[in-house]
N, C-alpha and C positions, 0 to 999 in steps of 0.2 A: 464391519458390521455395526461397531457401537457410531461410526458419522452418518447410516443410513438409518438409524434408531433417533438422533437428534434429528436429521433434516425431517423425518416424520411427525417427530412432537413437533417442531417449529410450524410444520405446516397444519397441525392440528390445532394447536392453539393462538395462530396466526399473529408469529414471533417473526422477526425478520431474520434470513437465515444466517445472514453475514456478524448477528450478535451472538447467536445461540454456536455457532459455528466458530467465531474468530477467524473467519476470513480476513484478510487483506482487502481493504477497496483502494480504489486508484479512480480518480478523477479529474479528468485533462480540462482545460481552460484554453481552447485554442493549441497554439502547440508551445507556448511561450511558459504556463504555471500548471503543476499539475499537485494535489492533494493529496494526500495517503494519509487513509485510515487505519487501527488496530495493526497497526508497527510495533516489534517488541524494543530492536533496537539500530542505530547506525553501526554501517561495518565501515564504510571508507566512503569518504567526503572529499573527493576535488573538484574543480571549476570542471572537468568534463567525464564524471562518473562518478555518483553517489548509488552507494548498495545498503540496501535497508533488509535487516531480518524480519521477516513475519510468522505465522505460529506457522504455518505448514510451507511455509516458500519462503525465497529471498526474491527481493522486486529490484532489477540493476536499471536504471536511470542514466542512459547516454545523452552527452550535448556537447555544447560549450559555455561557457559562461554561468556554471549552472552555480546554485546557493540556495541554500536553504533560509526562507523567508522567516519561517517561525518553525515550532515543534514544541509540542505540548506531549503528556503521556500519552493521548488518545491519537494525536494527527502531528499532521505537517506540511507545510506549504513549498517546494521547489519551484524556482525560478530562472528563466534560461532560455538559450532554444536546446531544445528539447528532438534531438534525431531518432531516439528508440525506446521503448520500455521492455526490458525481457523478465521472463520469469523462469527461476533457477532451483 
């Protein structure tokens, strides 16, 4: 009740819902780099599986060769080929 009370105000006051909400975003770059937004934290970092906490999910990142480019509090940049994204 109270996520279908914020995605209202977001849409009443024409908020974007992924702020007002603390969604997770995820942004592919081909299939080599992909982005994450509003991460809280890393769970496990190797060359072929990084799993990232988010406020309502975990995002697991399959490949090989995979690395984390950058990471800031807000985001993060993975690098790799990139074989799946799951949400957990």
């Amino acid at each position: 009740m109270l996520e279908e009370s914020k995605e209202k105000a977001a849409f009443a006051l024409k908020l974007p819902k992924d702020v007002v909400l603390g969604e997770v975003l995820v942004s592919f770059l081909g299939r080599h780099s992909v982005v994450i937004e509003n991460y809280r934290s890393i769970i496990l970092y190797t060359d072929c599986s990084i799993k990232i906490q988010a406020k309502n999910c975990r995002v697991i990142i399959s490949g090989s060769r995979l690395m984390i480019e950058y990471y800031t509090n807000e985001e993060m940049k993975i690098n790799g080929f990139i074989k799946s994204l799951e949400f957990e």
